[in-house]
C-alpha positions as CSV (number, residue, x, y, z in Angstrom):
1,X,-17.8,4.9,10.1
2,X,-16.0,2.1,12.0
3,X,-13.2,-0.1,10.8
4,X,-13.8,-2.7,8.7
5,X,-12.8,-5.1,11.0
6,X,-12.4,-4.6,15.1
7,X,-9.5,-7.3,15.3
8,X,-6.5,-5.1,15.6
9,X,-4.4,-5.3,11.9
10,X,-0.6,-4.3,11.9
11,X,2.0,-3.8,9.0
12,X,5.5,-4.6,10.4
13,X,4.9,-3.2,14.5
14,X,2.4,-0.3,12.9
15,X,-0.9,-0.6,13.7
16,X,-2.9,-0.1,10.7
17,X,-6.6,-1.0,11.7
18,X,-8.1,2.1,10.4
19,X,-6.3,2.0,7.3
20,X,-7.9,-1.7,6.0
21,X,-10.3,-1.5,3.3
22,X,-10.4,-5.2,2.7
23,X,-9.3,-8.5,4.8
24,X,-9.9,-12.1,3.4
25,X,-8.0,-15.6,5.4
26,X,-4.4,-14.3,5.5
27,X,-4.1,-11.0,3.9
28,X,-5.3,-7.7,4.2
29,X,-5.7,-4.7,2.0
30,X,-4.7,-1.0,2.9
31,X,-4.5,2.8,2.1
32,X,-0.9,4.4,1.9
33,X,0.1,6.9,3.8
34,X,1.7,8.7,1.3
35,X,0.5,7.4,-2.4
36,X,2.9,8.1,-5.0
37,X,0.1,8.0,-7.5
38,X,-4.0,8.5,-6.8
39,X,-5.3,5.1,-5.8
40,X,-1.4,3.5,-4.7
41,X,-2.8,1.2,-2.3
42,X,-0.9,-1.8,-0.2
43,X,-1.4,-5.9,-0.2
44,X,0.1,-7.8,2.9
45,X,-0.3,-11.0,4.4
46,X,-2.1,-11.2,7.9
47,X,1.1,-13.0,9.1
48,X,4.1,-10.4,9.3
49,X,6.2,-12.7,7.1
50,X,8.7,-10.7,6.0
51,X,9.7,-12.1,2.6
52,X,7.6,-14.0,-0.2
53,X,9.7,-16.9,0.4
54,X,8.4,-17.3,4.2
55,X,4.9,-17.8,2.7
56,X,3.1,-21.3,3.1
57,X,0.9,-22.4,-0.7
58,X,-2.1,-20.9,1.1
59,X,-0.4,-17.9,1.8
60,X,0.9,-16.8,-1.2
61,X,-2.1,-18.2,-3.0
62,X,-4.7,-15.7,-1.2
63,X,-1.9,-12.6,-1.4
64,X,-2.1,-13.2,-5.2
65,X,-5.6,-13.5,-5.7
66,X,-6.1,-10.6,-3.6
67,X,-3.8,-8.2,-5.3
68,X,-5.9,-9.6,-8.7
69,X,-9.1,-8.4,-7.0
70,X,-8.0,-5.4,-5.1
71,X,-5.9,-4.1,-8.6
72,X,-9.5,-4.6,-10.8
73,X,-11.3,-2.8,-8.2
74,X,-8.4,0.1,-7.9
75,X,-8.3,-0.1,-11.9
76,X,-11.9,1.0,-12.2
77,X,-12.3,3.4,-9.2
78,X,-9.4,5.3,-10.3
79,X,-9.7,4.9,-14.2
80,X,-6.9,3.6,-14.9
81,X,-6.1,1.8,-17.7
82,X,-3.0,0.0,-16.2
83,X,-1.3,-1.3,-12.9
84,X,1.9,-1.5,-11.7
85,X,2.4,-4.8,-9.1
86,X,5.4,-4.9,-7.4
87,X,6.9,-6.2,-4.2
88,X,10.0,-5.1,-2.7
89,X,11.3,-8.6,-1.2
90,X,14.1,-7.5,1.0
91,X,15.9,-4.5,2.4
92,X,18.5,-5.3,-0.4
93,X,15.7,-4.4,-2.6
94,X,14.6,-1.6,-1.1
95,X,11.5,-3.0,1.3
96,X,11.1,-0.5,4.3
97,X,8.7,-2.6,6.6
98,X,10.1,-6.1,7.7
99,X,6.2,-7.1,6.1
100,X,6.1,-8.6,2.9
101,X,4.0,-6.2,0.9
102,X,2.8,-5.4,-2.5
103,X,2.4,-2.0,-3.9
104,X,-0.4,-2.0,-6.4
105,X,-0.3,1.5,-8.5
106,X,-2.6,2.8,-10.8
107,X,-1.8,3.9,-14.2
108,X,-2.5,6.2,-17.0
109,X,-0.8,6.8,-20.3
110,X,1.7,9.8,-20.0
111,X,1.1,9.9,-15.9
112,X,4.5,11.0,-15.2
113,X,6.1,12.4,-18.7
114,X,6.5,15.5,-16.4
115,X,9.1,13.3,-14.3
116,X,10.7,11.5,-16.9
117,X,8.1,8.7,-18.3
118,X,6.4,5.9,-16.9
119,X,9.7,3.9,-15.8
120,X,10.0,6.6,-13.3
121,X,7.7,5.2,-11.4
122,X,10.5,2.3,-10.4
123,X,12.3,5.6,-9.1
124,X,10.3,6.8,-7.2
125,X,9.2,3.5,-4.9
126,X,12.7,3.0,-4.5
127,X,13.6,6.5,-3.1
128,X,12.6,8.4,-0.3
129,X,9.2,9.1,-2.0
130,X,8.4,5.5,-1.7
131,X,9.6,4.8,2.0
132,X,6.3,3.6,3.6
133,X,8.6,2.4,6.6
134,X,10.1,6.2,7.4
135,X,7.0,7.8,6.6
136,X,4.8,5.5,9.2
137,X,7.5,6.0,11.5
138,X,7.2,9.4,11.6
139,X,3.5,9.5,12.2
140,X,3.9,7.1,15.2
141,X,5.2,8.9,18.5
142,X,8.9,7.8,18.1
143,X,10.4,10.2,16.0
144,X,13.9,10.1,14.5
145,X,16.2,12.0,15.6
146,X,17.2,13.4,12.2
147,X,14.2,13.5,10.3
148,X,14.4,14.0,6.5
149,X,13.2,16.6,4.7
150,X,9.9,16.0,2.8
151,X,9.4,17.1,-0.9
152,X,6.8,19.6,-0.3
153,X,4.5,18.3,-3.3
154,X,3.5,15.2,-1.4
155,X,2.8,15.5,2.6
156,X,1.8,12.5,4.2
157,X,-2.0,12.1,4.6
158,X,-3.9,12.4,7.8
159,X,-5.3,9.2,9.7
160,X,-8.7,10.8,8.7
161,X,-7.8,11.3,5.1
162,X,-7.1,7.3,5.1
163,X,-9.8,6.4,7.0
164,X,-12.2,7.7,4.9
165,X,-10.6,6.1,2.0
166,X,-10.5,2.8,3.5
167,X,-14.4,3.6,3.6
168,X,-14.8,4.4,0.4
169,X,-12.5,1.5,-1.0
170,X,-13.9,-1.1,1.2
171,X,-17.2,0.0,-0.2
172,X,-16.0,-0.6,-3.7
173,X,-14.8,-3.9,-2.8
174,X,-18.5,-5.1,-1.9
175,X,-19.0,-3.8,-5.8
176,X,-16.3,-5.8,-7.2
177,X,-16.7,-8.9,-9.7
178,X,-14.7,-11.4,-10.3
């Protein structure tokens, strides 16, 4: 299946066309590389703004109702029964991609009692696990020159794998209800 949309989309300097499941005025939707839950999807603004505060009313208005529709929709394709929002607005605060984006994570009760209980969750985007930045980085063709070694329970996904769940989730999107 082609993209969802054929004008090129990019997070920070990445292009992530393929990856868009969803696109409305100024934001756009997306599959992670490398999920730290099922169903851990991205919401970024069209415009690479790179904190909340760079926003215009418009701006921040469609981000937020898009996260609302693209959480409901990730809610009930993933059965969750909760979300966790969160935006990383900074490098202070641990934001990889000079993009202002919001991770939007599905949740079930006891998810991660094997790795301590849902608060690890806060963990886990703040370490490497939750590095979007280093992990796009190393799929692009400039390498670093030290790369870090991966945990071998998560390996980032193929541009297939996230292409076909764009697919699927932009699919799902055409479902959704307000």
């Amino acid at each position: 299946m082609p993209p969802l949309t054929n004008s090129p989309v990019y997070f920070g300097n990445f292009l992530v066309t393929p990856q868009v499941f969803h696109k409305t005025a100024h934001s756009f939707a997306l599959v992670n590389i490398k999920p730290l839950l099922p169903g851990h999807v991205l919401v970024s603004p069209l415009r690479a703004a790179k904190r909340l505060s760079d926003l215009n009313h418009s701006e921040v208005t469609d981000l937020f109702l898009t996260v609302q529709e693209v959480g409901r929709m990730v809610e009930r394709v993933y059965g969750a029964s909760s979300l966790n929002i969160a935006i990383q607005d900074g490098p202070a605060a641990g934001q990889s991609v000079p993009h202002l984006h919001t991770h939007i994570i599905p949740r079930e009760s006891a998810d991660l009692d094997n790795q301590g209980g849902g608060d690890a969750i806060y963990g886990m985007l703040e370490g490497e696990d939750g590095d979007v930045g280093k992990h796009l980085w190393e799929r692009s063709n400039r390498r670093p020159k030290f790369p870090a070694v991966d945990d071998s329970s998560r390996k980032p996904r193929t541009d297939e794998e996230m292409a076909e769940e764009a697919q699927r989730l932009a699919h799902e999107m055409t479902r959704q209800h307000l």
